[in-house]
N, C-alpha and C positions, 0 to 999 in steps of 0.2 A: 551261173549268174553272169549277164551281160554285164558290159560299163559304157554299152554305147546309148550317149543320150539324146533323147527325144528330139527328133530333127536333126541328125548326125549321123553320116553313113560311114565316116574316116576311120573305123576300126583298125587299130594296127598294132602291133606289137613293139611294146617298151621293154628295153634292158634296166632291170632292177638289183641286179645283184652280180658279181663275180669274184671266184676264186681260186686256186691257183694250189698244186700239189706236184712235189719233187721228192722221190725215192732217197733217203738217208743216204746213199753214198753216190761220193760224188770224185770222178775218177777225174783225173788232171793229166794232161799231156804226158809229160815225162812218164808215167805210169805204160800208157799208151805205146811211149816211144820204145821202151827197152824192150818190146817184144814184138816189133811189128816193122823195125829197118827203120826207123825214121825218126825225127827228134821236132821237138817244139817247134824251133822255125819253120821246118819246114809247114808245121798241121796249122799254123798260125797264118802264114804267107797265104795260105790258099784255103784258109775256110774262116780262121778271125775268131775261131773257138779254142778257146785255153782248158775249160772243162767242162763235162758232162755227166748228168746222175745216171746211175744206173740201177733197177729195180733187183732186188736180192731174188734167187730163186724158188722162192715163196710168194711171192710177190706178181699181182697175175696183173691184165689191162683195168679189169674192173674194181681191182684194191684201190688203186691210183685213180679210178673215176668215181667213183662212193668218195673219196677225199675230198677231194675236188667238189665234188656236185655238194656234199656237206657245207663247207664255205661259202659256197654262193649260195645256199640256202638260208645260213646264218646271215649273212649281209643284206639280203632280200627283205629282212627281217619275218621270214613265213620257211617251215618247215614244207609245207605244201607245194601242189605240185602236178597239174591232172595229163601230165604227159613226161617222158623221157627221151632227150634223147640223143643217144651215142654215136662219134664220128670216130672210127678208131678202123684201121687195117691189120692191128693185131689183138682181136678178139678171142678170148678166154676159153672157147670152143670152136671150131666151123661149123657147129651147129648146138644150141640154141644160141641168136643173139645174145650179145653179152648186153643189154640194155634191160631189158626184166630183170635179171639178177643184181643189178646195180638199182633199181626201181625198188625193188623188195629191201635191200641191204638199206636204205634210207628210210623206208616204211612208208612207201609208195606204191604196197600191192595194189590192183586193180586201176593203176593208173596205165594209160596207152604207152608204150615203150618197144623203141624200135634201134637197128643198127644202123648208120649211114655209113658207105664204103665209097669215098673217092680220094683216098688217100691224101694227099699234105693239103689237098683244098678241102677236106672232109670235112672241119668247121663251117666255114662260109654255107657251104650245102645245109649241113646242120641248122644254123642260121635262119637260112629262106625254110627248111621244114616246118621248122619252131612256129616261124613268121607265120607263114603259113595256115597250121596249124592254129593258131589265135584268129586271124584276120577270117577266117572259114567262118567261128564258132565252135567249132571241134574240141577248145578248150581256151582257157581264162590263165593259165598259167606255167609255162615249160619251164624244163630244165634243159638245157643245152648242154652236151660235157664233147670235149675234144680229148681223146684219149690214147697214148699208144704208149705202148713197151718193143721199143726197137730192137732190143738187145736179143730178143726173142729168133728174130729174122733176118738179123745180120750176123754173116760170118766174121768172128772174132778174130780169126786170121787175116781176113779181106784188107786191108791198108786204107784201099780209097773208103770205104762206107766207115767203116768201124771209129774211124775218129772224128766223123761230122753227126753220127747219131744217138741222142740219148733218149732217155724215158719219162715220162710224166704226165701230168694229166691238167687243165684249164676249164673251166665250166662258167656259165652265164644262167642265170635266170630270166626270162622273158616273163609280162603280162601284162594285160589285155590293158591298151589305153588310145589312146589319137594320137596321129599323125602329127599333131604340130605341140605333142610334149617332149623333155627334155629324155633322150636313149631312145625314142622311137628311131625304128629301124628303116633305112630302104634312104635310095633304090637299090636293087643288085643289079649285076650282073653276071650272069653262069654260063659254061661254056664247056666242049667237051669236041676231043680229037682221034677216036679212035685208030686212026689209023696207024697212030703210034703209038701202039700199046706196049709194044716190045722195049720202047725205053727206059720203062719202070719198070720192074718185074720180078714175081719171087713164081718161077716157071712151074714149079711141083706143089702137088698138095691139094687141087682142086679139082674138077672133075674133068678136064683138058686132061692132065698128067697128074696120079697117083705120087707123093712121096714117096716109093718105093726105095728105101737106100740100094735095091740089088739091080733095079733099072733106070733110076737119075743116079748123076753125078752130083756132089757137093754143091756146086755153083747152083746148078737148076733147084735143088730144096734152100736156098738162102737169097736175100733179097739182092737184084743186080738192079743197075745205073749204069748207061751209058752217057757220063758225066757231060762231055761237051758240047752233045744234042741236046741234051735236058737242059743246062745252062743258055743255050744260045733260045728255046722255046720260052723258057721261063721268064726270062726278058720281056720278049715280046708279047706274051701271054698277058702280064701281069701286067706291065705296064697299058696296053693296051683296052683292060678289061678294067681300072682305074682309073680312064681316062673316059670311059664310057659310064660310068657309075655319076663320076662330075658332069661331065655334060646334062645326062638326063634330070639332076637336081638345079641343073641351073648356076652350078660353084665355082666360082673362080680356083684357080691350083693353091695361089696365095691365100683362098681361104679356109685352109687345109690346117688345122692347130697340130694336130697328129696323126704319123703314118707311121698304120701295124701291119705289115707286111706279113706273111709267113716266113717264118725265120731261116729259112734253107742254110746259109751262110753270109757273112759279112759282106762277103763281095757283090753278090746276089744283091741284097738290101742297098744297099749303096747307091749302086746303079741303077737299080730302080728308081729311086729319090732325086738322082739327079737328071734321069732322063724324063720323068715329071714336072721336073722344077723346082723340086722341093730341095730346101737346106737340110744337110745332115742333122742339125741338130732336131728337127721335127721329128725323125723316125726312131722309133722306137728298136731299140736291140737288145732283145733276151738271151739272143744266141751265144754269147761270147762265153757264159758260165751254164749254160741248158743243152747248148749243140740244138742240132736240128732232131724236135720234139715230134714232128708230124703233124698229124692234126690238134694237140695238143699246143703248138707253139703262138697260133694268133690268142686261145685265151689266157695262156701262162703268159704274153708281154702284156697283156692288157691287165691281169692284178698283177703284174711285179709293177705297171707304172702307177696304177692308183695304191697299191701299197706305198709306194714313195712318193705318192701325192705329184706324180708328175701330169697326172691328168685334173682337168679343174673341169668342174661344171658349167655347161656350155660350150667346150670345144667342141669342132667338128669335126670326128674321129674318119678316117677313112681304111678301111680295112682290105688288104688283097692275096690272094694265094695261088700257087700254083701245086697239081700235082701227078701221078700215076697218072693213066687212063687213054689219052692225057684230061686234064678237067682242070681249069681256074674259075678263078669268082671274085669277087668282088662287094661290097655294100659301106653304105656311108651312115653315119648315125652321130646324132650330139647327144655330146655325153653327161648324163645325170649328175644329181647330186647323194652323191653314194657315202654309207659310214664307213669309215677305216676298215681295215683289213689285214691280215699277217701278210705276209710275205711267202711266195711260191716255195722256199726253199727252208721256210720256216716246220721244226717238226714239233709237234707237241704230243697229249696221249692218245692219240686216233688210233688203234688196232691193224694189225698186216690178219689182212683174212687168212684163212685155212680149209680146207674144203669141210664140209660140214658145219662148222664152228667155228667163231673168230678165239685170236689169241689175246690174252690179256696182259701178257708182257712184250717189254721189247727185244728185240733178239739182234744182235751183228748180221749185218749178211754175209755169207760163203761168198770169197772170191773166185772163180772158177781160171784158170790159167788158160791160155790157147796158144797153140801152134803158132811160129811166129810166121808173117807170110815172105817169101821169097820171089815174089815177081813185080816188076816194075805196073802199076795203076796211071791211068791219065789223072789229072785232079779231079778232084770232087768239084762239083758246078757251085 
């Protein structure tokens, strides 16, 4: 079913729904610190994150994105849904996409569903897909889910990674409306650096280099960061591809209500904001209690702020990320008039899937202890 009417060619995709899913346990610095050489001030000074959830070992990418995608479906006020689709770099197999199984798990068989891999800008892509996808015809209503479980790929001995990344899951609903209604989406902009691939990188496990524990070492199967390249790119990336999203809409910076950054870390967001123009108190920061989510983190600050009603109908939201690849993006959107919402961190009785079969109680998660690490790290960007 079209909605585009008689004499109207502006077909575009509206954001109608989102919401917002964080893993029951939620580990706190000091926790962090006693095994890993380092203590609060320090993890605080240089990333601005006090604590982070972390999914229980039962606990897969697509538990956290069926959550997720659940809530913005509720909010949407429509169960429906004729496309899926998942921005996640730590997907539940490397082979099938975890987007069909998250599609089925909501009771969206037969609906189109697919994976998006660009890492911490994997939303935003996501995004223009969805967009996309509507603005074609291809379909009347997505599901957007930004999803990762970090914990999966970072070494828990690692110092610098281990205390800027947590796990969770953020989702949007898109559908099909014009250009000049309240959450219609655009412009973007998208972008991508190949040449520095090597800055982001979890080196084993894909068809370059096998995971093999007897021919990689540790470092090569677990995610690395060369912190102060990525830092100094991120900057310029983000702020750059934020700056071109306003232009193409015609926006002044000051008419900027709020900016949702990807949440890399505080200091990151900051400077972003200020080298924009923008006042601190416009941007939005989830990182302080989520850590850096991934692609998960633009739509987990987007329902923790309309959960606490910090966003109002009508703002004009501007959204930007950076990530792996290298790859940023960008898009600007006014924001709806949306029903309440729980809160990202909020749990209620939603099920921890199980292979096979979901579970129908709730269960503690297992701690797993690590190696404490013994080598001095640059900071985390």
């Amino acid at each position: 079913m079209s909605v585009t009417s008689v004499g109207r060619t502006d077909r575009a995709a509206v954001l109608c729904g989102v919401g917002g899913w964080l893993p029951r346990r939620q580990v706190g610095n000091d926790e962090l610190a006693a095994r890993l050489d380092t203590d609060d001030s320090w993890i605080r000074t240089r990333t601005g994150i006090r604590s982070r959830h972390l999914a229980a070992p039962d606990e897969a990418t697509s538990d956290l994105a069926v959550a997720a995608g659940r809530r913005a479906l509720t909010d949407s006020g429509t169960r429906h849904a004729d496309a899926v689709v998942v921005a996640t770099t730590t997907p539940d197999r490397t082979c099938p996409a975890t987007a069909p199984a998250v599609a089925a798990r909501l009771g969206l068989s037969g609906a189109a569903a697919f994976d998006v891999g660009a890492v911490c800008t994997g939303f935003v892509y996501a995004l223009a897909a969805g967009g996309g996808l509507i603005a074609s015809g291809a379909a009347d209503r997505v599901l957007v889910i930004g999803a990762d479980v970090y914990s999966r790929i970072v070494d828990p001995a690692d110092r610098q990674n281990a205390v800027v990344f947590g796990d969770g899951a953020g989702a949007v609903v898109l559908r099909a409306g014009h250009a000049d209604e309240p959450g219609a989406l655009g412009p973007f902009d998208l972008g991508s650096d190949g040449d520095h691939e090597d800055l982001i990188t979890v080196a084993a496990g894909g068809s370059r280099v096998r995971a093999d524990p007897d021919r990689t070492s540790r470092a090569e199967r677990h995610f690395a960061m060369r912190g102060k390249e990525v830092y100094r790119h991120a900057l310029h990336r983000m702020t750059d591809s934020a700056r071109t999203v306003l232009e193409r809409s015609g926006l002044a910076v000051d008419g900027v209500d709020r900016f949702v950054p990807h949440q890399a870390n505080l200091r990151i967001l900051r400077t972003v904001a200020t080298d924009l123009g923008l006042p601190a108190d416009r941007c939005a920061t989830h990182v302080e209690t989520a850590g850096n989510t991934g692609a998960a983190s633009i739509p987990l600050a987007l329902a923790d702020d309309h959960a606490h009603r910090v966003l109002r109908p009508g703002d004009r939201v501007l959204l930007t990320a950076f990530g792996g690849g290298l790859t940023w993006g960008s898009c600007l959107l006014t924001w709806p008039d949306l029903p309440p919402t729980a809160e990202p961190a909020h749990r209620e009785e939603e099920p921890v899937h199980r292979e096979a079969e979901p579970a129908h109680r709730e269960e503690e998660p297992v701690h797993r202890e690590a190696e404490p690490a013994h080598r001095e790290e640059e900071p985390a960007p």
